[in-house]
N, C-alpha and C positions, 0 to 999 in steps of 0.2 A: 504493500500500500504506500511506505513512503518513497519507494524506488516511483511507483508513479506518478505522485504527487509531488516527484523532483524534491522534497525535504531532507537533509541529509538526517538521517536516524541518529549518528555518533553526536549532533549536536542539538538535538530534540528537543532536552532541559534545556540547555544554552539559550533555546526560543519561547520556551515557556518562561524563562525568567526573567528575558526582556522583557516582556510582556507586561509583566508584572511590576518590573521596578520602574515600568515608563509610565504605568496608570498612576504612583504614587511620586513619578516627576509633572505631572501634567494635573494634578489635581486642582491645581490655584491660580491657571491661566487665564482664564476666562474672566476672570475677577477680582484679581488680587491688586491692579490698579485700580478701578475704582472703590474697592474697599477702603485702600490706604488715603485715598482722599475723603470719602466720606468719615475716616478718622482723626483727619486734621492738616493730612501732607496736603500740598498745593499740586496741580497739575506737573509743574516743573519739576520738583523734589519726585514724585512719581516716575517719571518718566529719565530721571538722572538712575536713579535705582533701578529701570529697568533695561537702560542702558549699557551701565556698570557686568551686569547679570549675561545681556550679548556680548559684553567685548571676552570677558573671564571664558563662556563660551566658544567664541570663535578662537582664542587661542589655548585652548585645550585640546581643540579638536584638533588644531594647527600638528600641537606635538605628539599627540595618540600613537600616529601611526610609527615613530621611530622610537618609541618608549616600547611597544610591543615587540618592536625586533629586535631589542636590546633586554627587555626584562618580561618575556612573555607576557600572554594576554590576563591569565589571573591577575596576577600583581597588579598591575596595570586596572584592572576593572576592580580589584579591590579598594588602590588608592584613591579610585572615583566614590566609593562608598562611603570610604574614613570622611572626603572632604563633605559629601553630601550631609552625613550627620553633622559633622563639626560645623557646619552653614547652617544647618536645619536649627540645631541647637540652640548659636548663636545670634539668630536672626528671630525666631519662633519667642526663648525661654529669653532672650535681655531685649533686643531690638524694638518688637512691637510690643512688649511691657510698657512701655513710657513714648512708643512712637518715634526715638532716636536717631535721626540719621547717622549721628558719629558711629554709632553698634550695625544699624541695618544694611548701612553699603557694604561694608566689606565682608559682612559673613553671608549678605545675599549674593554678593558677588562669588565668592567661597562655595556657595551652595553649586552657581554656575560651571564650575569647574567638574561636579559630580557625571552629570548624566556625559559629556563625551567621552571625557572617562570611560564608563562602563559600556556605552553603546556603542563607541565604534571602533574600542577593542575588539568585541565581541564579533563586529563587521569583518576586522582583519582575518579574527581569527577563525570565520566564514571563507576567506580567501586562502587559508592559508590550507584547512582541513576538508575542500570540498572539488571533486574533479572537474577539472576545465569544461570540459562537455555539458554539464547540468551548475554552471556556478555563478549564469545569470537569472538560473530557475531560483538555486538555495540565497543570494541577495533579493532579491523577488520576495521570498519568504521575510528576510529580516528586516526589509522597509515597512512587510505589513502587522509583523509582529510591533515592530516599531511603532505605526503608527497609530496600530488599535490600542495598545494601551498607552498615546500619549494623547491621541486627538480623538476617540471616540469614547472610549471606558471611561479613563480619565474624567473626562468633564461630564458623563452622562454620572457616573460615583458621585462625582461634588454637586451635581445637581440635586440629588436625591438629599444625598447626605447634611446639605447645608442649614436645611432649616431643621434637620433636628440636632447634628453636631453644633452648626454655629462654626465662625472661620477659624479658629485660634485649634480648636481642636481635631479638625478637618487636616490641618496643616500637620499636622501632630501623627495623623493617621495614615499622613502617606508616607513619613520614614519608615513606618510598620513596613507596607505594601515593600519599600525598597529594600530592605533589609532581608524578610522573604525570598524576593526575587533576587537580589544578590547570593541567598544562599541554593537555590536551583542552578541558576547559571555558574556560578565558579566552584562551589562542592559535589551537587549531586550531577552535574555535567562531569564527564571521565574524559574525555576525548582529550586529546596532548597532541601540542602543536608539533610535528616532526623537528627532531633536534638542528638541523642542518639551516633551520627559519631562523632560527635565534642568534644572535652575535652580539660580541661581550660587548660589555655596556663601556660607554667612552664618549666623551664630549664630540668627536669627530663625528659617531655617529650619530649623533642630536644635531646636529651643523647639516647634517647631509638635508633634513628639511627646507634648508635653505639652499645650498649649494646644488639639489637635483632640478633645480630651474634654470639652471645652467644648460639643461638638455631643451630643444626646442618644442619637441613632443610633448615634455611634460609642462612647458609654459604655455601651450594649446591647452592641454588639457586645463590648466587651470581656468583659462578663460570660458570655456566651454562650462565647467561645472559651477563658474559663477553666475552665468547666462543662466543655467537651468532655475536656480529658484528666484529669481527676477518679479516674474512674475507674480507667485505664491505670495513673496513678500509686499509686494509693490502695491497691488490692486486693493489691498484693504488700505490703503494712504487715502485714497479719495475716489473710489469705486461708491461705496453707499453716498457719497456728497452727489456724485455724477448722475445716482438712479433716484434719491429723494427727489428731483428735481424733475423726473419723469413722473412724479405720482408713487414710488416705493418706499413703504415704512420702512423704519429702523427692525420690526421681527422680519419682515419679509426678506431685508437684507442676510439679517442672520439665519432665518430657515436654509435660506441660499446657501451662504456661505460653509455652514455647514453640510452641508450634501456635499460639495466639491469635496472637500478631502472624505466623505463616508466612500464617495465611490472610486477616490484617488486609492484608498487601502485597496481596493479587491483589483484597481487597474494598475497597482504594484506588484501583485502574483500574477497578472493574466502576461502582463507583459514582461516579466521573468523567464516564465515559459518561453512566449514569443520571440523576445532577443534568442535565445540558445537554438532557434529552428529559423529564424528568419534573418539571423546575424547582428549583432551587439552594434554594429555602427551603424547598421540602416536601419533600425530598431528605432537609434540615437536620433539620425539624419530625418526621416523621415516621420517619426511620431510624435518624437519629442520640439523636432526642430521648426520642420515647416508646417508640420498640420498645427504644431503649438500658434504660430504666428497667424496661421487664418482663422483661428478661433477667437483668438484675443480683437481681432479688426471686427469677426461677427460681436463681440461680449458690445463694444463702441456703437455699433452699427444699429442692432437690432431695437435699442428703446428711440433709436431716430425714425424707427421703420412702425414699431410697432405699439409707441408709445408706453402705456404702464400694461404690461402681458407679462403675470407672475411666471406662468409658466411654461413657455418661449424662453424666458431669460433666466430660469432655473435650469434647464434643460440644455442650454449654452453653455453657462459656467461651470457645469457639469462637465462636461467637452474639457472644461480646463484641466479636470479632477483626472479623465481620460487621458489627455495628451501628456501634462509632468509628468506621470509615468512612464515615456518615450525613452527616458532617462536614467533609467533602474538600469539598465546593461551597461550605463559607463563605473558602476562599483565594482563591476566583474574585470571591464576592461583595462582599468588605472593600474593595478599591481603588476600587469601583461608590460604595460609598457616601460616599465625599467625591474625587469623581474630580479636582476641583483640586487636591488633597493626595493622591495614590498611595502616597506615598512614605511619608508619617505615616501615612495608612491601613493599613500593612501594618506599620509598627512597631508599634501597638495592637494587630495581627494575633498579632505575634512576641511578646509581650510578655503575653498573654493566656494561649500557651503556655507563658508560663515561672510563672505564677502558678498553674495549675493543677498544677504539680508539688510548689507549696510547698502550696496551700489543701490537698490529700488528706492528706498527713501527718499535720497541724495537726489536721484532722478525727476522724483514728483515733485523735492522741496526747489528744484532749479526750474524745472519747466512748466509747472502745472499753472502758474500765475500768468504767462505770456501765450502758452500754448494750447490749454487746455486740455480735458480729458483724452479729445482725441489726438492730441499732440501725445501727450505721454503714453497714451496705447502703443499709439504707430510707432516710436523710439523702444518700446520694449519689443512689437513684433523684431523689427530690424535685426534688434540683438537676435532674438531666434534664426533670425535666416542666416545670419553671421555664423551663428553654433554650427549651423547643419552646414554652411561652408566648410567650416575647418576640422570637422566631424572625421573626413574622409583623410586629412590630414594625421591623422592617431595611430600610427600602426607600430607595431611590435617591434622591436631589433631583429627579429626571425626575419619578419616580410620587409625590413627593410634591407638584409642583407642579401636577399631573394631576388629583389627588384634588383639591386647593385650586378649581381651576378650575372640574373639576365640582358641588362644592359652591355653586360662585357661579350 
């Protein structure tokens, strides 16, 4: 059954425990900023902490993958636990006691450090334990364990949970959930990363995160994996501003928005499978890249056409939910591309995702005031046609030493 359902069996707990530890990292997303204002922070204090929280993110993720090749994935995914509690701790038990900024930035920032840690060691060490042939099916799998328990479980838990927990102990209840899940995935998990992946630990190897953009391939790739969440990021900037103004509430928006990622999780397994049958970069090229960019021009297009049609334009951004998953075969692909570096291969990976959260912002905060919605769509499709350009551009040392030969 799991030979065909493409899951690797040796890493089963490994997927059950993300699962787990991501419903009790995603508990407080939905709400945890307007909570802390309706407690006394200002908008800006809010949003400095929830800043603070992506940058700690984006560079943890940065370093995941060459901490993995250096000091395997347990360790590694354990260190994400220690910091998660000691953030939880100190943000939950001093921080919102008194409302504090001086306490709440830095151990919520500390908290940030947690989940890349744990989840995209765990990714590596998907890469590392899973046969080339089925290992954009088993990545497949760990975006959607991923993302059911950070963007569906998660917040359907704190929904339920909140008015009879209340937030303070809600918050409380998802170090339980991580702790659990930590011990599925790094104890009752057995699987062992082959010895020959690991290389002793040494500053040079932590350097190479930086120094493997020296290769041109993996400076593609970076761009490439930053384009991919663009989008995701970008369109909650000023997407509900664009459709209130068509006639769509503020629930309407959100029923929305949430569908997009419910059907993004199940079109993260479909198109796992897909890549590994219909190949990882037209997978990339074609579903992610250019069908990504005609859907975003329709998302623009259809309240001009259609005026306020909930669902026409549920059903569109859905398409979005469908398309970012065009994208699931480049976590199979990045380790391929400098296979003596895995490790720095997939912190480029990590780290592409975390720049694509800052570039969409940046985007809407420059253009959306002279350009308008449809300005900042069209700049975001662009970048997709860009990806699926340089898509084709990503290939292996194998095939390029292939092409070299045949040339001679």
């Amino acid at each position: 059954m799991f030979d065909k359902l493409g899951l690797p069996k040796n890493l089963l707990w490994g997927y059950i425990g993300l699962t787990i530890f991501m419903i009790g990292d995603g508990l407080e997303q939905a709400w945890i900023s307007i909570w802390m204002v309706e407690r006394g922070l200002s908008v800006v204090q809010a949003s400095y902490l929830i800043t603070a929280y992506g940058v700690t993110v984006t560079l943890a993720a940065w370093i995941t993958g060459v901490l993995v090749q250096t000091l395997g994935p347990r360790k590694v995914m354990f260190f994400g636990v220690i910091a998660f509690v000691i953030g939880s701790v100190g943000f939950i038990g001093i921080g919102l006691r008194d409302m504090e900024m001086i306490w709440m930035l830095p151990f919520y920032a500390i908290r940030g450090i947690g989940y890349p840690l744990f989840a995209y060691s765990f990714l590596v060490w998907i890469n590392y334990s899973s046969p080339v042939e089925r290992r954009s099916t088993a990545v497949g799998w760990f975006w959607f364990t991923f993302s059911l328990g950070l963007s569906v479980i998660g917040p359907w838990f704190s929904a339920m949970a909140l008015p009879i927990m209340g937030e303070i102990h809600l918050l409380w209840t998802g170090m339980i959930f991580v702790i659990v899940g930590a011990l599925f995935a790094i104890l009752v998990n057995k699987d062992k990363v082959p010895d020959e992946e690991i290389h002793p630990f040494s500053t040079a190897e932590l350097v190479k995160a930086i120094t493997i953009l020296k290769r041109p391939v993996m400076s593609i790739g970076l761009i490439v994996k930053s384009i991919n969440g663009v989008a995701q990021y970008g369109l909650a900037t000023f997407l509900p501003v664009y459709l209130i103004s068509f006639g769509y509430s503020k629930t309407e928006w959100l029923h929305m928005w949430s569908a997009v990622f419910l059907v993004a999780i199940f079109a993260n397994l479909f198109f796992g499978f897909f890549g590994d049958r219909f190949g990882w970069r037209n997978t990339i090229m074609w579903v992610g890249g250019v069908s990504y960019a005609i859907v975003l021009i329709l998302v623009w297009l259809v309240p001009q056409l259609f005026g306020h049609n909930f669902y026409v334009m549920e059903v569109v951004l859905c398409l979005c939910g469908v398309t970012m998953a065009g994208y699931v075969p480049l976590s199979a692909l990045f380790p391929m591309l400098a296979p003596d570096n895995k490790g720095a291969a997939m912190s480029i990976l990590n780290l592409g995702a975390g720049l694509g959260a800052f570039i969409a912002p940046a985007i809407t905060a420059i253009f959306y005031t002279s350009l308008g919605a449809g300005g900042v769509i069209g700049i975001y499709s662009g970048l997709y046609v860009l990806s699926a350009v340089l898509t084709p551009l990503l290939k292996t040392p194998d095939e390029l030493a292939n092409k070299k030969l045949a040339i001679k």
